[in-house]
C-alpha positions as CSV (number, residue, x, y, z in Angstrom):
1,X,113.9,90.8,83.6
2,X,110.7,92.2,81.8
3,X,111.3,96.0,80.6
4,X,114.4,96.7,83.4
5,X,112.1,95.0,86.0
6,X,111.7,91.6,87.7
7,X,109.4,88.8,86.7
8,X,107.3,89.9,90.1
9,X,107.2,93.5,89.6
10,X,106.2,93.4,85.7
11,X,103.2,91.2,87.0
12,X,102.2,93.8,89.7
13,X,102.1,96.1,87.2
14,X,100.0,94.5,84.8
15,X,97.8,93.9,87.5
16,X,97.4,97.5,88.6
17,X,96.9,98.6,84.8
18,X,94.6,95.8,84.5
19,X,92.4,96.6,87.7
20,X,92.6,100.2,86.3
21,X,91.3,99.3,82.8
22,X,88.3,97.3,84.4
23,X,87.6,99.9,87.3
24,X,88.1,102.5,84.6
25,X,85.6,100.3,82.2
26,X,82.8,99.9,84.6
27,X,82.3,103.8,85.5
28,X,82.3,104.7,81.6
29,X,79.7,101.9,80.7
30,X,77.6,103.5,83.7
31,X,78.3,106.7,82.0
32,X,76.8,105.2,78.9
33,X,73.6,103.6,80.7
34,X,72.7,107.3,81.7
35,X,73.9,108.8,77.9
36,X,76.5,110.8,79.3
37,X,80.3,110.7,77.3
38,X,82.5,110.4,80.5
39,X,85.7,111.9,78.5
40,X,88.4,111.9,81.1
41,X,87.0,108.2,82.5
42,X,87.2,106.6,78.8
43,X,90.6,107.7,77.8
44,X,91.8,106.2,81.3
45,X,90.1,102.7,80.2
46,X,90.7,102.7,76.6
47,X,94.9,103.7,77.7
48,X,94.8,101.1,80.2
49,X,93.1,98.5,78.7
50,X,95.4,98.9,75.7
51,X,98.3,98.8,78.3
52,X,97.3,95.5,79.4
53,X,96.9,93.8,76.3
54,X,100.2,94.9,74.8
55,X,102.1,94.0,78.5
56,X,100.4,90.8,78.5
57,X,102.6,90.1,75.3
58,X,105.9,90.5,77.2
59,X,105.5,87.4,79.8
60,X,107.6,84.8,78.6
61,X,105.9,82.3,76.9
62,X,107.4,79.5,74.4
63,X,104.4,79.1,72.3
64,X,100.9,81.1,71.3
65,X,99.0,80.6,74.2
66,X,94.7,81.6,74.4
67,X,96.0,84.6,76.5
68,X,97.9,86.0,73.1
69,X,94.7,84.9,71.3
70,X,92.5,87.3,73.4
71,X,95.2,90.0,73.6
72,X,95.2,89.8,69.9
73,X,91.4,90.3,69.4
74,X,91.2,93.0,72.3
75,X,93.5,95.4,70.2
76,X,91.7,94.9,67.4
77,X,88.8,95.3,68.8
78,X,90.2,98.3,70.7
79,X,91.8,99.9,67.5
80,X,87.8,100.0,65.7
81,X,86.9,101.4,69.7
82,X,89.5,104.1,68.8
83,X,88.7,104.6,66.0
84,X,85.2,105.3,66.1
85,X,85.3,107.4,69.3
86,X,88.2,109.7,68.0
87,X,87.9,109.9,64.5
88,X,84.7,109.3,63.6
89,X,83.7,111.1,66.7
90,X,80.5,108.7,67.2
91,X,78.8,110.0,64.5
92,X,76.1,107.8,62.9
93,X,76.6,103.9,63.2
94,X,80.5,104.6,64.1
95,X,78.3,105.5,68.2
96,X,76.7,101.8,68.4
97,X,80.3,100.5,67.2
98,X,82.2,102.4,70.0
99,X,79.5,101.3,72.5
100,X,80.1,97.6,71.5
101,X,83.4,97.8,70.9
102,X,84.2,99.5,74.5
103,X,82.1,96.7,76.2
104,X,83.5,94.3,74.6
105,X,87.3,94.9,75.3
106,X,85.6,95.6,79.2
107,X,84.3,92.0,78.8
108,X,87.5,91.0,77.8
109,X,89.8,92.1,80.0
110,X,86.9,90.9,83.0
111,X,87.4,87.6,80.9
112,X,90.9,86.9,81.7
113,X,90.3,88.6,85.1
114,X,88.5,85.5,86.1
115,X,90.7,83.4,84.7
116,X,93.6,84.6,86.7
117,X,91.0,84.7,89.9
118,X,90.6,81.1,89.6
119,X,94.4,80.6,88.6
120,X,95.9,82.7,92.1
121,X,93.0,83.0,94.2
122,X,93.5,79.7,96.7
123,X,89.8,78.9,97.5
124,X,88.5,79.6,93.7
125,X,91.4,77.3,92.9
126,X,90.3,74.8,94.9
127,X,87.1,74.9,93.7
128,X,88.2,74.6,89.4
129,X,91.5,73.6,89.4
130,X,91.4,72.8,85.8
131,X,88.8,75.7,84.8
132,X,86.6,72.9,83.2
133,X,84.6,72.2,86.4
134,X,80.8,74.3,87.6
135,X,81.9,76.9,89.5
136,X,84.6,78.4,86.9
137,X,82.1,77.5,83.8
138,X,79.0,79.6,86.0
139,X,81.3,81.9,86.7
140,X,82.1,83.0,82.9
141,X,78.9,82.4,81.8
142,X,77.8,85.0,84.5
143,X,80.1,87.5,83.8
144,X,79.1,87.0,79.6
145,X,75.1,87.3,80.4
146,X,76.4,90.5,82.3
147,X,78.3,92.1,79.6
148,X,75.8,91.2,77.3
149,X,73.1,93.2,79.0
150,X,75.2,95.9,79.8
151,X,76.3,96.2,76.4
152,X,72.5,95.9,74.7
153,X,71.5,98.6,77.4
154,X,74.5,100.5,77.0
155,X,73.8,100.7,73.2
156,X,70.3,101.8,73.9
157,X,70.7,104.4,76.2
158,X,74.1,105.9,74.6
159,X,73.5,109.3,73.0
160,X,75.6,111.6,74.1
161,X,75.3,115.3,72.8
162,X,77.4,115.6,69.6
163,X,79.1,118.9,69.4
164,X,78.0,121.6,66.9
165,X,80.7,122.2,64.8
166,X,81.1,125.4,62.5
C-alpha cells in the first residue's frame, strides 16, 4: 500500500500525472515557439511534472536507483523553473532560465517516458530488452536532438509581454 492505495493503482496514477505533465509540457513549449505565456497550460505542467517526480519517490525501492537520480535533478531543475517564472516573473535572464529550465524538466519526464515504453510496452521490449541495444539508444538520442531544438527555438522565440506595473 502506497498513500492508502495499492501497488497498481499508485502506478496508474503516476502514469496519468505523468502523461499530464508531458501533454501539459508540449502545448506550453508550443506556446513558447509562437512567444505567447500560456498561464493556465504551464501551471498544469509545472504542478504535474512536480507531482511525478516527488510520486516517483514513493515506489519501493531498496537502494538509490537512476530513476531517484533523475527525480532528484528534475526538482531542482523545476524549483530554478519556479522560481524564475513566479518570482522573478521572467524578467531579464531569469526568461531564458525559465525557458530552459521548463524544457528541460519536459525532456526529462519524456526521458523516463521512454524508458518505461521500452520497459512495459511488449514489442519495444522485444526489440531492447536491456535498453543498451539500437533501437532504445536511437530512440533517446531522438527524443534529446528534439528537446534540444525545441528548447534553442523556444528560447529564441520566447518573449512574452511583461506586464506594466505601477
Amino acid at each position: 500500500m502506497i498513500l492508502g492505495m495499492s501497488l497498481t493503482t499508485f502506478t496508474a496514477v503516476h502514469v496519468v500525472i505523468s502523461l499530464i505533465g508531458i501533454a501539459g509540457g508540449l502545448i506550453v513549449v508550443v506556446g513558447m515557439l509562437r512567444a505567447s505565456r500560456l498561464a493556465g497550460w504551464t501551471a498544469l505542467f509545472l504542478t504535474a511534472t512536480v507531482l511525478t517526480s516527488v510520486t516517483g519517490f514513493f515506489f519501493p525501492a531498496t537502494q538509490v536507483l537512476p530513476s531517484h537520480v533523475v527525480g532528484v535533478i528534475s526538482l531542482v531543475v523545476l524549483v530554478v523553473t519556479l522560481g524564475a517564472l513566479y518570482v522573478k516573473r521572467l524578467a531579464g535572464s531569469w526568461r531564458w532560465i525559465y525557458v530552459a529550465g521548463a524544457v528541460l524538466a519536459l525532456y526529462l519526464n519524456s526521458f523516463v517516458g521512454v524508458i518505461q515504453a521500452f520497459l512495459k510496452v511488449p514489442a519495444l521490449h522485444r526489440l531492447a530488452p536491456t535498453q543498451s541495444e539500437p533501437p532504445f539508444l536511437v530512440a533517446q538520442l531522438t527524443v534529446m536532438a528534439l528537446f534540444v531544438g525545441l528548447g534553442v527555438r523556444a528560447v529564441m522565440k520566447f518573449r512574452p509581454a511583461v506586464p506594466r506595473t505601477g
